[in-house]
C-alpha positions, -999 to 999 in steps of 0.1 A, spaced: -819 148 343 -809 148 307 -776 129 289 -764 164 285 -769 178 321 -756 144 334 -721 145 311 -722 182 328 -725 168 362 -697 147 357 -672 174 345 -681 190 379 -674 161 398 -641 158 384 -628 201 382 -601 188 413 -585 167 382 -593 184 353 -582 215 367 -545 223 353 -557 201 320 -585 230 315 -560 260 329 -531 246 307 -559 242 274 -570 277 280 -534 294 279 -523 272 253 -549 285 229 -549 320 246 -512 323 233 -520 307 196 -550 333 193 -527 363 202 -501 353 176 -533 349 155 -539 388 164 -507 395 156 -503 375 125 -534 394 107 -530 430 118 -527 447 90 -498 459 91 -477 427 96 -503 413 68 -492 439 42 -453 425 44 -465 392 31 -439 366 30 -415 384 53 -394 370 84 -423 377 106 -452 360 88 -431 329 87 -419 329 121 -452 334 134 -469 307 114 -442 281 124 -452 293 162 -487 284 152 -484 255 138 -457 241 167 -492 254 192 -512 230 171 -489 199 170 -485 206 208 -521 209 215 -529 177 197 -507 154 213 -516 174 255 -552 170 247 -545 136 235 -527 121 260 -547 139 286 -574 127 280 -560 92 279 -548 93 313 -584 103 326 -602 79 304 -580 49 320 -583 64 352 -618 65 352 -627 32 338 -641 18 374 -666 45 367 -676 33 334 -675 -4 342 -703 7 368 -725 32 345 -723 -4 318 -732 -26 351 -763 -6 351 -770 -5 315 -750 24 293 -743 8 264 -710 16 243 -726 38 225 -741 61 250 -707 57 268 -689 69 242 -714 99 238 -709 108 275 -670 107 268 -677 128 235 -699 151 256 -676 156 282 -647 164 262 -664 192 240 -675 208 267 -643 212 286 -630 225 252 -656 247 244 -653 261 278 -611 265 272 -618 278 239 -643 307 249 -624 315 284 -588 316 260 -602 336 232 -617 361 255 -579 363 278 -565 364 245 -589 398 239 -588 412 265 -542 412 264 -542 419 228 -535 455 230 -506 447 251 -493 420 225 -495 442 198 -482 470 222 -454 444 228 -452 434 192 -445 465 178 -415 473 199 -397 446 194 -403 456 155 -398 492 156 -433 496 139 -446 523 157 -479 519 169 -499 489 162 -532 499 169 -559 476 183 -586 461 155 -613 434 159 -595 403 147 -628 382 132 -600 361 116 -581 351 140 -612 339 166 -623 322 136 -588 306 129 -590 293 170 -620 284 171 -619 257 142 -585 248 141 -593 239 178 -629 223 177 -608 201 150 -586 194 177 -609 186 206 -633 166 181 -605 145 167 -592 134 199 -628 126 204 -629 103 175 -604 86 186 -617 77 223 -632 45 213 -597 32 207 -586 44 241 -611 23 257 -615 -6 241 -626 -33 261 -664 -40 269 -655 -63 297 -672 -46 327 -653 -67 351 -616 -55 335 -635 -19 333 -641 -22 373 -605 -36 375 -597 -3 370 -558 9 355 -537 5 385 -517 -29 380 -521 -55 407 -483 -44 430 -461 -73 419 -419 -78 421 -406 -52 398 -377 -69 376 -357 -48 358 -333 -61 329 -297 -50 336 -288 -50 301 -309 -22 292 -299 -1 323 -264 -3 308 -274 10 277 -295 37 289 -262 48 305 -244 42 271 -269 58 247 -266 90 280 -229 87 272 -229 83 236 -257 117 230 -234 137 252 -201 128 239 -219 144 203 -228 172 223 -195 179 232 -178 168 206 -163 203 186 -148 211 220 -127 176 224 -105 187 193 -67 185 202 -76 163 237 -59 135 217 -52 122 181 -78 91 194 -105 114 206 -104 137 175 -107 109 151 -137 102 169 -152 138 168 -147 139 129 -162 102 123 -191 117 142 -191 146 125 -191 134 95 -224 117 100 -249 137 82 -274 128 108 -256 135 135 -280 161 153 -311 131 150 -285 100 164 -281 131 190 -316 134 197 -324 98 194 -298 83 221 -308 114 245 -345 102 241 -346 67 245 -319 69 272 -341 93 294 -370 64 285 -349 37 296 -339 55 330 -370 56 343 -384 21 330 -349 6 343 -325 26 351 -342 39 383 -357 6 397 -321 -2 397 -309 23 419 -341 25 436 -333 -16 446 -300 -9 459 -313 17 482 -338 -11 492 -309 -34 500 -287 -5 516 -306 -20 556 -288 6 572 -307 32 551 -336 13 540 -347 6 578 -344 41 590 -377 56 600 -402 62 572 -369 53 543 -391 17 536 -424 31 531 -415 61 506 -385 34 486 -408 12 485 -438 30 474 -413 47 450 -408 21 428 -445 8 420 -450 51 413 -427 50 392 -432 18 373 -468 33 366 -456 65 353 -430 61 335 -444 70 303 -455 100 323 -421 110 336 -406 104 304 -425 125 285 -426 156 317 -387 154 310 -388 157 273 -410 186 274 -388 205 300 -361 200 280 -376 215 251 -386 244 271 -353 247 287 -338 247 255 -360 268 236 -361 296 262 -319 296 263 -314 295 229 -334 325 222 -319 342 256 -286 336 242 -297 351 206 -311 382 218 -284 387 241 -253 384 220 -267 408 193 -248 439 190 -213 415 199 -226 395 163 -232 428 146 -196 440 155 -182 408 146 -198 406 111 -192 442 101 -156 446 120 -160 484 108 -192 507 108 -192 507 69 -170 493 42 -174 503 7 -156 477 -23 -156 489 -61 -142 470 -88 -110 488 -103 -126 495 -132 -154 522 -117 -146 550 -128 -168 570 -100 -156 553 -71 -140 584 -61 -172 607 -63 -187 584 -43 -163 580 -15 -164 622 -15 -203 616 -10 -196 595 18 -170 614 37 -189 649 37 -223 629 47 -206 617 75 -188 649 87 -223 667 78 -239 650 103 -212 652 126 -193 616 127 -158 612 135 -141 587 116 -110 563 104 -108 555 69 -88 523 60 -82 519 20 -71 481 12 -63 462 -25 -77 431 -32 -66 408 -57 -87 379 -67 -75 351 -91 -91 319 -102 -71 290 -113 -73 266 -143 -94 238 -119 -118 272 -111 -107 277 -71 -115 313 -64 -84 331 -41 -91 365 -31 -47 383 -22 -45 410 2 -8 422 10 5 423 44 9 462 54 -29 467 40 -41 436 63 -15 451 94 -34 484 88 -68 469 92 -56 444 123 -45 480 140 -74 491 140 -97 458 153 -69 455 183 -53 425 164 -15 417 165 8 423 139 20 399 113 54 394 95 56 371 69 82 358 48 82 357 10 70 319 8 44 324 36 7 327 33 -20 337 64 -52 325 57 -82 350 68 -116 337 79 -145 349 60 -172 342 86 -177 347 120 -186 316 131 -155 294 118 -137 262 124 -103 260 109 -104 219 111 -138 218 92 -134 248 69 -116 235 40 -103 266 27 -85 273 62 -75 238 69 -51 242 38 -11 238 45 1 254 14 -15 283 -9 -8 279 -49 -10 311 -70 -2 318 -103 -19 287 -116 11 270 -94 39 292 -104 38 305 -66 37 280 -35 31 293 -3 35 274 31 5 287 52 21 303 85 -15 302 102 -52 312 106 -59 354 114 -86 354 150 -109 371 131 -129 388 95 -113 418 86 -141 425 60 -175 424 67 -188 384 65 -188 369 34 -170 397 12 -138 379 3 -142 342 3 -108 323 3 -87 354 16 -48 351 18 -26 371 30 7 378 15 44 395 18 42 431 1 70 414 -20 52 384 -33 19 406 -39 38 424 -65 49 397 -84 16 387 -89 4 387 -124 -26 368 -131 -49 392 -115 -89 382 -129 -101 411 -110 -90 440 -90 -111 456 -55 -105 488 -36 -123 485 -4 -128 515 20 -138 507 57 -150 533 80 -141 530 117 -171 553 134 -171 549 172 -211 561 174 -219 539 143 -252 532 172 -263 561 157 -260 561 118 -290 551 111 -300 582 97 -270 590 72 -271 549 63 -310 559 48 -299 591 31 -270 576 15 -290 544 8 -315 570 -17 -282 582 -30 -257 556 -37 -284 526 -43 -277 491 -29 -250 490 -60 -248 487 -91 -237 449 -100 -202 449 -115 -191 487 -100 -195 482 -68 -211 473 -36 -212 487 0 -225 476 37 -231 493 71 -231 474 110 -263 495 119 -283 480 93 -272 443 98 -276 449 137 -314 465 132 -326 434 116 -305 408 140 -323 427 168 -358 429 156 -352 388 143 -340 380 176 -366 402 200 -392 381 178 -376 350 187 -371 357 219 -407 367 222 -420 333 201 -395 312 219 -406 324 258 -443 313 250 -435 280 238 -414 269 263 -440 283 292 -465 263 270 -445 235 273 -434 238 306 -472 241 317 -481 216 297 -454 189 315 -468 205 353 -500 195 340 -494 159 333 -479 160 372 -507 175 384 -537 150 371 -515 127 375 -508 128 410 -544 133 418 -559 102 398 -532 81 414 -543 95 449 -582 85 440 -564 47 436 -544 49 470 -574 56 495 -573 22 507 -540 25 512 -532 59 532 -565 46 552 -544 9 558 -512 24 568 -530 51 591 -550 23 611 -514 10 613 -502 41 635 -487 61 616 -489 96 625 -499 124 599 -466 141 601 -449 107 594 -476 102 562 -468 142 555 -436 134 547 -437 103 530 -456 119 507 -440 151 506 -405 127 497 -425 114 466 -440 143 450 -403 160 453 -393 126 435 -420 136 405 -411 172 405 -375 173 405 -360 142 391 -373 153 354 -364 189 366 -333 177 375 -326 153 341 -342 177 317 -314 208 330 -283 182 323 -299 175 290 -303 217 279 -264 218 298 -253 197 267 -275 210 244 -262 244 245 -227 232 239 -243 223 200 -257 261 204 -221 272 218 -198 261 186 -226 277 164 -226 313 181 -189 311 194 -195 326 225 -205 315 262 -239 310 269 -236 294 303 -247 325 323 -283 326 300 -285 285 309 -281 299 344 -309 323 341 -331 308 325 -329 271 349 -329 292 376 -362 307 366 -376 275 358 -363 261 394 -384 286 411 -414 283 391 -410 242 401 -404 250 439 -437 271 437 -457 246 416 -448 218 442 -457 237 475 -489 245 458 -494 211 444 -485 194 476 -505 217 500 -537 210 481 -527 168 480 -517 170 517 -549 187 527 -565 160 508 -548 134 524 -557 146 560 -590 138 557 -582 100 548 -562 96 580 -583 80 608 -577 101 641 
């Protein structure tokens, strides 16, 4: 038998536990090869530099860094796992060398094996990518071509990949003590201490990353808690002290946190002493001292996927309400006062639309804009233009007195106690001359976002005493109740009137803004539903191996405590208690983490997206539920045969 059939032999031995590590390996590089396929068709390729190309090769690169760090620390965990194995081939004469040969041998050929098997998934489901690709575009038809590239791309970037890691293998093992090496990993079962201190501040740093998380909604609570929200806020950082409390509190949980709770169940008698309660508790605690890192790291990388998967749920899904929010009307034409063919062109307009069979409301508003000696920009509108505009987007009235001012959001997505220019309690204009108390903040734009930064509203009366006018807008909004389908007379009057000519006048339509936020989100949505199954596999994966190598260790022990009498249902269940433990619990932590997550993603969109979280956990729950009867079958059925009848 050669070195090479005999590192072969080995990788056979072990397919039980390298199983979901290979699986995972192969649809991790299956899904960076497709976006490969996508990334050089030729038809994405020819819109160089786009919102495609740059989304796609952030996916890539996010596959990479991923990849790295699974096949790194999987192969950790089997190295360690397997050091009784290699203490025993050094007992009878492999030297370090030819050890690490075997380890190098063994590791390319489980990645040459995922790469091949991945690349040739990823062919045979790349019509259907493309197929899937080009709807969420509106391209057409991408048709199928042989992507040379992007095997080639796969192929090295991952061969780098699976022959760095194998570099750095010598470092993972780096004793040559055969008597530690037939030691093996598992720890010797001592009294596990846990500090009581740092269980308190895993609880604190828990409290402290949530409180950040819900922090824009604790405005008005009290005058105590909203000086804390704005300190916080005004932390530049605030997201990574977010991030960072969240992470080392999950760490902290399960290296203390949970031998603390765990202890007091011990001490609970009542509980502790019923049936098979002292066996599992007990066993708990050593399971999860020795995986902690483990656990950890399974929680952070369903919380990613939890999070990533929501967040581009809750994008796609809230597209055409953003459109209608950003463009309140269908189109809105603005020319400075000084074009002289602004008429022409709102003639062009009109018989386009009725030519193509639109009904429409035309609302015609005058916008003042002054700038002040210290160079603040105020855009004026007078109160019956702004009432006619509020009619018509189902707002309320307003009536203001001569030395009151509304102030008018100019985004969607707006915060009157963070926004400077609405926090303001009076309005000077003039240069001064005019002081206005501010009587409030309108619900919504009345232009589309971004037109009119700085916009006050004003008494007709105190509009016409205005005289230091820099500049002077007429803006036409068109209310079309099938703007869904104005597509068509947006291109044709797109080749007439231009994209506007700067200083005359400018002009934008819903349709277009909600064409691109569609195709921008689909490809999120698409991007983000890979990663987090890629994460989400990846974390099952580390459960999987994990669980199995750690069974290899207990033999001895499911054979001790079956010579004690107990019966295979009693041992089916105490087991069955303990994988639920190393399913759920990170199931379980990594859902309250996205809950407060998406209360960040929440104030940003302005809208609910608790029924996506739903969704998308609820998915995840079941995939779990299956992936635990599976996993548990097979480590039950294994278990059987250790139990002496």
């Amino acid at each position: 038998m050669t070195f090479q059939q005999f590192a072969f032999n080995n990788v056979k031995r072990n397919k039980r536990v390298y199983l979901a590590y290979f699986l995972s390996s192969v649809f991790t590089i299956m899904v960076f090869f497709s976006f490969a396929v996508n990334l050089f068709h030729p038809v994405i390729a020819s819109k160089s530099g786009g919102a495609i190309e740059i989304i796609m090769g952030q996916t890539e690169v996010a596959i990479l860094v991923f990849s790295f760090f699974f096949v790194l620390i999987s192969v950790n965990a089997f190295l360690k796992v397997r050091s009784k194995e290699f203490g025993v081939l050094m007992m009878l004469g492999m030297s370090q060398k030819q050890l690490r040969r075997l380890i190098f041998l063994e590791n390319m050929i489980i990645g040459c094996l995922a790469i091949i098997v991945g690349i040739t998934i990823g062919l045979v489901f790349s019509k259907f990518f493309l197929m899937l690709l080009s709807s969420i575009l509106s391209y057409g038809s991408l048709s199928f071509y042989f992507p040379y590239k992007a095997i080639l791309l796969t192929t090295a970037f991952f061969i780098l990949i699976f022959l760095s890691i194998s570099a750095l293998t010598p470092f993972i093992i780096r004793t040559s003590n055969i008597i530690t090496l037939l030691k093996g990993a598992k720890r010797p079962n001592r009294e596990i201490k846990f500090s009581l201190i740092q269980s308190i501040a895993g609880v604190l740093l828990f409290g402290l990353g949530y409180f950040m998380a819900l922090s824009p909604q604790l405005y008005d609570i009290s005058p105590l808690l909203d000086k804390i929200v704005l300190f916080f806020e005004n932390i530049q950082y605030a997201e990574a002290i977010l991030t960072t409390s969240v992470v080392i509190g999950t760490y902290l949980f399960y290296s203390q946190l949970s031998i603390l709770l765990l202890n007091r169940l011990k001490r609970n008698r009542s509980f502790y002493l019923h049936k098979t309660n002292m066996l599992w508790v007990s066993d708990l605690i050593y399971r999860i001292r020795d995986n902690t890192r483990m656990l950890f790291l399974v929680t952070i990388l369903s919380a990613v996927a939890f999070i990533a998967v929501t967040g581009v749920y809750a994008l796609s899904s809230v597209v055409k309400d953003e459109s209608l929010k950003d463009n309140p009307f269908a189109l809105t034409y603005t020319s400075y006062s000084s074009y002289v063919n602004e008429q022409e062109q709102i003639n062009r307009i009109e018989e386009m639309l009725e030519s193509h069979g639109f009904q429409y409301e035309k609302y015609k508003s005058e916008v003042i804009k002054q700038v002040s000696d210290d160079k603040r920009v105020t855009h004026i509108i007078k109160q019956s233009d702004y009432n006619n505009r509020a009619s018509a987007l189902g707002l309320e009235q307003v009536v203001l007195d001569k030395d009151q001012a509304l102030l008018v959001p100019v985004y969607v997505r707006f915060d009157p106690k963070r926004d400077k220019t609405l926090s303001q309690k009076n309005v000077a204009l003039d240069n001064g001359e005019i002081n206005l108390e501010v009587a409030g903040v309108a619900p919504r734009v009345i232009f589309y976002s971004g037109l009119f930064p700085n916009l006050v509203v004003v008494s007709d009366e105190t509009y016409k005493k205005l005289t230091s006018i820099q500049e002077k807008y007429y803006s036409y909004s068109y209310d079309i109740p099938d703007w869904l389908n104005t597509l068509e007379v947006t291109e044709k009057l797109r080749e007439e009137l231009g994209v506007g000519e700067h200083g005359k006048y400018f002009w934008s339509t819903r349709i277009e803004g909600y064409i691109l936020e569609n195709q921008n989100k689909k490809l999120f949505l698409y991007v983000g539903f890979f990663l987090g199954a890629i994460f989400f596999l990846g974390a099952s994966s580390f459960l999987y191996f994990r669980l199995y190598t750690d069974l290899n260790q207990e033999k001895n022990k499911y054979i001790g405590i079956s010579k004690l009498g107990f019966s295979f249902k009693e041992m089916k269940k105490v087991a069955s208690v303990q994988i639920a433990v190393l399913f759920f619990v990170p199931y379980i932590l990594a859902s309250i983490h996205t809950y407060f997550a998406i209360n960040v993603l929440q104030t940003v969109l302005y809208s609910s997206v608790i029924k996506q979280f739903l969704v998308v956990i609820g998915v995840f729950l079941i995939l779990n539920i299956i992936y635990y009867f599976s996993v548990r079958s097979r480590y039950i059925n294994y278990l059987k045969r250790l139990i002496v009848q």
